[in-house]
N, C-alpha and C positions, 0 to 999 in steps of 0.2 A: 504494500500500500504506500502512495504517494508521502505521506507524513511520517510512515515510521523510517525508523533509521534503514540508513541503505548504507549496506558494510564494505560496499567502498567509496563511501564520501567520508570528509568530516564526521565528527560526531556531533548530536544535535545540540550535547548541552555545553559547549564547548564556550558559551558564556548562561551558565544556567541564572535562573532568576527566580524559579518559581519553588524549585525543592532545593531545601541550601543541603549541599553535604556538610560532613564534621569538618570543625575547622584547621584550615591546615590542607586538607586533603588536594583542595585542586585552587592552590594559594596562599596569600599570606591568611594569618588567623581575623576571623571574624569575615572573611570575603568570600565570596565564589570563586569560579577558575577565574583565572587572567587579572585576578588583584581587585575584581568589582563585588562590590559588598553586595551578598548573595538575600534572597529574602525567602517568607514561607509560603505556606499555600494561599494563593489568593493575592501574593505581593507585599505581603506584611513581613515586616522584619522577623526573621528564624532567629532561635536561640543558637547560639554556636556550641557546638559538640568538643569533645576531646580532638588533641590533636589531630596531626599523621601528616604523614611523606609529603611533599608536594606531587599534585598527579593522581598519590595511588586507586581512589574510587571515581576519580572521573569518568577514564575510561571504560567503565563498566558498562554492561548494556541493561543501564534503568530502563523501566516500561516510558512510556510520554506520559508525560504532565496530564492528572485528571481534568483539564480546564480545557475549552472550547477550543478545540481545534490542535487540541496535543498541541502547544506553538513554546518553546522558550525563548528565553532569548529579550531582550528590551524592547522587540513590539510584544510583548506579552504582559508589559508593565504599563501601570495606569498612565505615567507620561510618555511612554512611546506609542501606546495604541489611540485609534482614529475611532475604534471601537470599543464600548463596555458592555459586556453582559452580566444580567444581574438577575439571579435564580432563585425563586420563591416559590420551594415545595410544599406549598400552601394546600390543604383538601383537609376540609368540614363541612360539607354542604355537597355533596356527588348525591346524586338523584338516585341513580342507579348502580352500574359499575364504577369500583373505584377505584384509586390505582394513579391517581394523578400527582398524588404525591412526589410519585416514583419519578415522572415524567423530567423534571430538571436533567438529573442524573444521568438519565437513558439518552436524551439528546446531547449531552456532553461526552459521554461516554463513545456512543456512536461516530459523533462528530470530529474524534483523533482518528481516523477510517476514509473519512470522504477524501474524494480528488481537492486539491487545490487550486488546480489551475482552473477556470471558467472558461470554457469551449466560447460556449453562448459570449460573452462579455471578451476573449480574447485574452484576459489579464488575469492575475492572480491577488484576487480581493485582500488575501490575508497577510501582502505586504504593507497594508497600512496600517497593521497591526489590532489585535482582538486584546481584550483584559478582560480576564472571569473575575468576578467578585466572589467571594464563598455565600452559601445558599444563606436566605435570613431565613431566621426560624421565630416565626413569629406565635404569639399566644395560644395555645390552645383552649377549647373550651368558652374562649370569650370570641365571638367572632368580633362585637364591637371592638373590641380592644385590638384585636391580628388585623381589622383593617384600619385603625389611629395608627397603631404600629408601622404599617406598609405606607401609608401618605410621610409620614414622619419621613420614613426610609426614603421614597421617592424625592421628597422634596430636598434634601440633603444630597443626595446622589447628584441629580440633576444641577444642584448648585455647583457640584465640586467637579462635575464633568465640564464646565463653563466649553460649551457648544461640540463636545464630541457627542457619537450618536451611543444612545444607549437603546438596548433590548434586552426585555424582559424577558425572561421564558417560567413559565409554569408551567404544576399548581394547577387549582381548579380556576375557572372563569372570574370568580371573583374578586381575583388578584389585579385584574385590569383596570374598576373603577378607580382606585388613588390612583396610580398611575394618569390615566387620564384628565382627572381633575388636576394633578401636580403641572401637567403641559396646560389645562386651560386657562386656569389662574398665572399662568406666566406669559398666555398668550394675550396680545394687544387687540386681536380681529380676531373674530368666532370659530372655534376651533371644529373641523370634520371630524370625524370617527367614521372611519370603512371599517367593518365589520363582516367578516368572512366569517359565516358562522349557517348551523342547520336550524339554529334557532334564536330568537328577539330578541333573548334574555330583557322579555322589557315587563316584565311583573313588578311589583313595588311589594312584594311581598311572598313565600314560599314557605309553607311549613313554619308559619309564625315570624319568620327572619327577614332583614330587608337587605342582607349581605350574601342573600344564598347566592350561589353561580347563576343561576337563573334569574337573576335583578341584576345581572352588573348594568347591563345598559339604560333598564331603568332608575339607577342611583345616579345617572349623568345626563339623563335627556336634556333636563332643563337647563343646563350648560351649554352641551355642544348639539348640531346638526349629525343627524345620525344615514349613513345609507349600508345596509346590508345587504350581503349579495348570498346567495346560495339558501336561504331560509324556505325550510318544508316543514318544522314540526313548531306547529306555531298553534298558542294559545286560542282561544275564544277572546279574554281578557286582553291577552295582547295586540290582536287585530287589531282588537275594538280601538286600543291606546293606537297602535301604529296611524289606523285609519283619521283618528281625530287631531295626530298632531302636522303640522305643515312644516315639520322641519324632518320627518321622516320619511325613507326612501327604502321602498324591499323591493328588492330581486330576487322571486322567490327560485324555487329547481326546477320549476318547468317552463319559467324564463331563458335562464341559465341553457337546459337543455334544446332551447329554439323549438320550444311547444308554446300549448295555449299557457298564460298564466296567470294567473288570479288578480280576477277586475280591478282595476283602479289602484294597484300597485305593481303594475309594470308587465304591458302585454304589450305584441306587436300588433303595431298601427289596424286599426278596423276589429280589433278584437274589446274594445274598449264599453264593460259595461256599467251599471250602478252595481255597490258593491251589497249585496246579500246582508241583509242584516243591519245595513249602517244605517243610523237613528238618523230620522230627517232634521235638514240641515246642519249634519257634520259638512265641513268642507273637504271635499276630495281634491284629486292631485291630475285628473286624466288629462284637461285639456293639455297641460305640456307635456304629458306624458304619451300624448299621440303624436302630437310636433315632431319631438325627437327620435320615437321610433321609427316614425312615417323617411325621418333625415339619414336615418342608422345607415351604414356601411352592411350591404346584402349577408344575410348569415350570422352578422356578432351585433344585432341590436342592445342586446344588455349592454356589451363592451362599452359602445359610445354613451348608452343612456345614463350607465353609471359613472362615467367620468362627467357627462353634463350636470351632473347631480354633487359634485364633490367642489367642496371648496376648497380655500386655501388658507391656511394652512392643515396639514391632515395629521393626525394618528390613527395605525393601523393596531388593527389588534384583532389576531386569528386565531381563532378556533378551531383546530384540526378536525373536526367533525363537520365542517365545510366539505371537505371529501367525501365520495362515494367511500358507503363499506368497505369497498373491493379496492380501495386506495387505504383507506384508514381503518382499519378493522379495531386498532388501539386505542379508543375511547369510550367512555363510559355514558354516551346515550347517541348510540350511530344511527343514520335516519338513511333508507334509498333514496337512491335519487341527487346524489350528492355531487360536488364539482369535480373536474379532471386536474390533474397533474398541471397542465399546460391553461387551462384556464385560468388557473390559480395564478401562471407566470403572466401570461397577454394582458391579465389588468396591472396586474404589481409592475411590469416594463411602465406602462402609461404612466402608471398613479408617479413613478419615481421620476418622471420625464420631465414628466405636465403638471407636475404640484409640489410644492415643497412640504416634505415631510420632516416633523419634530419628534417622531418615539414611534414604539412599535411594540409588541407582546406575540409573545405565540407560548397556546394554552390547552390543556386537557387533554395533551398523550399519558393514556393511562396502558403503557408495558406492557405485555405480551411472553410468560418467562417462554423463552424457544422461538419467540415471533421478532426475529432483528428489524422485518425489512421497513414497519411503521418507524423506529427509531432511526433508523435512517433518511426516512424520506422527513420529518420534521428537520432533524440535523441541516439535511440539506437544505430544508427551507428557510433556515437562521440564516445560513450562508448564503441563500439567493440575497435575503432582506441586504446584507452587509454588500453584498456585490453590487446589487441597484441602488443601494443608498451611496455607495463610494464613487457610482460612475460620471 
């Protein structure tokens, strides 16, 4: 594999940074090899160990760095990297299957595996360097408290990143809203939320809680403009909310899939009807919503209608359960009917083109023990984010 060590090059950790050896070993005392003062997991200063040799444990063949992208070295360190990830194995609130916990881990894990170089992109995103934060382990039992805890964390992060991109990975859904709020309250103009996701999470409430996974989007509405692309497993309650707000935009999966798709939230042109059930005089959304499909580029209606629908500045924040099953089997509430591989990519190319983007999350890989290939395809999706964002 592209990242691990290849036994006739260098070795990787030939300026290590992220696991300090004992000191002495590859150095003067208290340094890493080459005389640069070595640190611990995550970039934090290591304690230094007992002496030894100059050299003697360097050259060993340690496994790679557990941090995003196996990378050592000073773009793996918070001032060399262009990138931060910051991993919130957050789950109290899974509906169903759970398992999201895991999910940080699995995509880091996987993620010292993948190709580095980007075919698609031409370039190799990870010379502008990536930095893992260690996972926060926020409250258990209080959710109010694990999500004060997580805005706390965001809003701190974000300060100390002074304009590098950070991405989130989780955890369950609910790990998104501080996140989100942390970019609104810093943004000057009304902040989007794309939301790649099978469902609205737009409840204001779940099993008594108003931080379950299934209310992230609803703990943000009244914030930011919201447009979801891929949603099929959608409330009664939620509709109802989607339907009456004008700052909302769904592209449900049989949009997605260039079928018919559910009235007055985003059907191709002449399929446009009153929406079932909608209490009269809600305000609906069709007339521009026929406009722009009627304008659409033959075959990708959603594609354009969701970038007419997206403002500027965006946060993304996906929900791997936007995929088809048969992509994502690794979640804990999978809906058919879900989006492609390549879909996923045709809007994320746009959104990174055509909009300037402030933060991003990717959420609710819930592991598979024996099933590698969901953890890799999320992995790989941090890496697309960090490629589109860098280009």
């Amino acid at each position: 594999m592209p990242n691990r060590r290849d036994p006739t090059t260098a070795a990787r950790g030939a300026e290590r940074t992220i696991h300090l050896l004992p000191a002495g070993a590859g150095g003067s005392p208290g340094a890493g090899p080459g005389g640069s003062r070595g640190t611990g997991p995550g970039g934090s200063p290591g304690a230094a160990g007992p002496g030894g040799s100059p050299g003697a444990l360097d050259g060993l063949p340690w496994e790679l760095p557990r941090v995003f992208l196996g990378l050592d070295g000073e773009r793996a360190t918070p001032e060399g990297a262009a990138t931060w990830i910051l991993p919130v194995p957050y789950e109290a609130t899974t509906s169903w299957g759970s398992g999201t916990r895991m999910g940080p881990r699995a995509i880091i894990d996987a993620s010292r595996y993948i190709e580095l170089y980007d075919h698609e992109l031409g370039r190799d995103p990870s010379l502008d360097g990536v930095y893992t934060f260690p996972a926060l382990e926020l409250a258990r039992g209080d959710a109010a408290r694990a999500m004060a805890e997580l805005q706390d964390a965001c809003n701190r992060v974000l300060d100390a990143a002074a304009g590098r991109r950070v991405i989130m990975i989780g955890g369950e859904h609910s790990v998104s809203a501080p996140a989100i709020l942390a970019h609104a309250n810093r943004s000057p103009e009304r902040l989007t939320v794309l939301q790649f996701d099978a469902h609205l999470d737009l409840r204001r409430s779940l099993d008594g809680s108003p931080f379950s996974h299934a209310c992230a989007m609803g703990r943000v509405i009244d914030r930011v403009d919201l447009v979801t692309v891929g949603a099929r497993g959608i409330s009664g309650e939620e509709w109802e909310a989607a339907s009456a707000r004008g700052n909302v935009t769904v592209i449900n999966g049989e949009e997605l899939a260039g079928g018919v798709g559910v009235p007055g939230h985003g059907v191709p042109a002449g399929r446009v009807e009153d929406l079932p059930g909608r209490a009269a005089g809600t305000p609906g959304r069709t007339e521009g919503i026929r406009g722009r499909a009627a304008s659409a580029a033959p075959g990708e209606p959603w594609l354009d209608r969701a970038m007419s629908e997206l403002g500027d500045p965006v946060y993304i924040t996906f929900d791997v359960d936007f995929f088809d099953p048969s992509v994502m089997p690794a979640t804990g509430t999978p809906e058919p009917g879900g989006g492609t591989w390549h879909q996923a990519l045709a809007l994320l190319r746009r959104v990174f083109a055509e909009r300037r983007v402030v933060g991003a999350d990717v959420v609710e890989l819930a592991p598979v023990p024996g099933l590698a290939a969901p953890d890799f395809t999320a992995a790989r999706l941090v890496y697309k984010l960090i490629g589109y964002w860098s280009g």
